[in-house]
N, C-alpha and C positions, 0 to 999 in steps of 0.2 A: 274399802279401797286403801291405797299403800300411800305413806303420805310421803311429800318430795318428789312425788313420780313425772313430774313434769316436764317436757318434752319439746326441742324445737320442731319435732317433725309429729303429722298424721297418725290417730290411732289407726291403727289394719285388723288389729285383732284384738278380742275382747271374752272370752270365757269363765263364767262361773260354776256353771257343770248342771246349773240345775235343769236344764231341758237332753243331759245325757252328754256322752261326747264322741259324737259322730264327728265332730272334724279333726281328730285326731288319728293317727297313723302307729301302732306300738310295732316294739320289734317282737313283741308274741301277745295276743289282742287277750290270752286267757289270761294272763297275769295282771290285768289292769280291771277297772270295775267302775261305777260311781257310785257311792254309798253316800248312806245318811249321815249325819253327824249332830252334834251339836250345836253345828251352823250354819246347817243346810246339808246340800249336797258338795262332795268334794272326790276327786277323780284320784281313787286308793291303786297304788300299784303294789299287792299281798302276798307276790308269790314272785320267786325268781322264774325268768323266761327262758325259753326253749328256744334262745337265739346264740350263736356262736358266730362273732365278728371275724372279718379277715386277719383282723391284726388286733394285739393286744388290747382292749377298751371295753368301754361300759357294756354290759348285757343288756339293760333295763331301758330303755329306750320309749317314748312316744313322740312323738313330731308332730306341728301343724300340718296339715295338710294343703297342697294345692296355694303353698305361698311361700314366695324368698324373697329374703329382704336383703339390704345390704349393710346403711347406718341404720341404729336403733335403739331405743331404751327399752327393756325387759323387767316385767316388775310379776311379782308375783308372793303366796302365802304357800309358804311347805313346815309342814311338819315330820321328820322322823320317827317311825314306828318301834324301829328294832334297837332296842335300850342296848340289849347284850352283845352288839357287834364290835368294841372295844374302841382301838386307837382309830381303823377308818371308815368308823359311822360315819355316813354320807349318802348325800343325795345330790344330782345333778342335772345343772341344765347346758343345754345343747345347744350348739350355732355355727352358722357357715356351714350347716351341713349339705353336703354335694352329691355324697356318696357312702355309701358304709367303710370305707379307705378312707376318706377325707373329710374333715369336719374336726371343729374347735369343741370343747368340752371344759364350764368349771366343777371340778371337783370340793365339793364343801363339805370335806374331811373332816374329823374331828379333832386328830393331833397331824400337824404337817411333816413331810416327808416329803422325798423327789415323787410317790406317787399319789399322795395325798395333801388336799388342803391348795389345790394347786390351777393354776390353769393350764388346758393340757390343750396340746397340737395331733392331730390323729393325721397324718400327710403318708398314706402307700407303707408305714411300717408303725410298730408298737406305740402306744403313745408319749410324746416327750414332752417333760415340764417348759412349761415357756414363762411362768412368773418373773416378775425382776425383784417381787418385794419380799424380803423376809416373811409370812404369815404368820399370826397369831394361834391359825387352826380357829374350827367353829366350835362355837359352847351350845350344842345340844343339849334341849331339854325334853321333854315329854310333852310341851304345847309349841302351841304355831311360833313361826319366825317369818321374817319379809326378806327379800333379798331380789336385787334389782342389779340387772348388769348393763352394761354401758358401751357400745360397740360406734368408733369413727375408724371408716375405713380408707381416709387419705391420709393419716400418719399411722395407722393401725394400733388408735387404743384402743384398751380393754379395761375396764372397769368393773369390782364385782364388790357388790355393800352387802354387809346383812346386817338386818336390823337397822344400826344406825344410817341410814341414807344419806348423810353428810361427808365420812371419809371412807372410800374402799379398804376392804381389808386384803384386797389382791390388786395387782397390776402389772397388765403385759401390752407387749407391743409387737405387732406381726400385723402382715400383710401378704402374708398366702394367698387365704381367703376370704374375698371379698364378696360374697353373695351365698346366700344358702338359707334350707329351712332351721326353725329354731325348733326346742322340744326342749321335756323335763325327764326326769326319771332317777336310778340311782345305777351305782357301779355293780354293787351285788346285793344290796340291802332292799327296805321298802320303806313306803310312807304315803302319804297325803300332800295333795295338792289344791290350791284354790285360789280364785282372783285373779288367775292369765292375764295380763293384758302387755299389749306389744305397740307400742308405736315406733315407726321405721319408713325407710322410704322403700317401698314396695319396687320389687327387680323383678325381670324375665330371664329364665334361664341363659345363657350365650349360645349362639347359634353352632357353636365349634365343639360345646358338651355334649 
């Protein structure tokens, strides 16, 4: 378990992969697997997907299934695979997702840029940086990391830690999106996944989507 992950609101969702992961949605189901590991079972995505977005964003894609939250802490164990992808090794997790047009995405790039390292807005065109803070960039290494995101959607923060759980290394603020399903994955790269867990306060779609 992730430490600091603590929460004013209900866990909703809870995954460690070892019973497989059927409640999960990828944007191409062949690219993703659960393998063994060293620490059990952990939900690998090995292979770029045969998914083409409307608009500029991640390929790699899996999402909860069958739930949207609105406020929420997100915590979770990823690891990066692909050593040799250079300045934007990176894996990402996903929120306020609505639609494949619409939905928030952090990018945990490895050197920052306007497209990496960043928090990204996906709203009907290519994706736009919406960070306010200078990033660091993330220090990949070849084992696990934790990284826990942080979503209030009546001033519309956004909070994204890795490792240290005490200060974000990113921070934005929007309020587009206020409901949607969450997900992990990467931009073009791969990795390992483990320890999901979501607490948030669970939403029904709007009767008008």
């Amino acid at each position: 378990m992730l430490a600091n992950d603590t929460s004013p609101w209900p866990q909703v969702f809870l995954d460690d992969f070892e019973r497989g992961a059927d409640r999960w949605q990828p944007t191409d189901p062949s690219a993703w697997r659960v393998a063994e590991s060293d620490r059990g079972k952990v939900y690998n995505q090995f292979q770029p997907s045969k998914y083409h977005p409307p608009h500029r964003s991640p390929y790699n894609m899996a999402l909860v299934k069958d739930l949207l939250v609105s406020d929420f802490v997100l915590t979770a164990d990823v690891q990066s695979t692909n050593v040799n992808a250079g300045n934007h090794r990176d894996m990402c997790v996903f929120f306020g997702y609505q639609d494949p047009a619409h939905f928030y995405y952090v990018h945990l790039g490895q050197r920052p840029d306007p497209h990496s390292s960043q928090i990204m807005r996906v709203d009907g065109a290519p994706r736009l940086m919406i960070t306010k803070n200078a990033t660091p960039g993330i220090p990949w290494s070849e084992g696990w990391h934790k990284v826990k995101v942080v979503r209030r959607t009546a001033d519309g923060t956004i909070e994204v830690y890795f490792d240290h759980m005490n200060k974000p290394v990113m921070v934005a603020q929007d309020t587009t999106f206020t409901w949607g399903q969450v997900g992990i994955g990467s931009f073009d790269d791969h990795g390992n996944w483990d320890n999901f867990q979501l607490h948030g306060q669970r939403v029904q779609r709007p009767s008008n989507e």
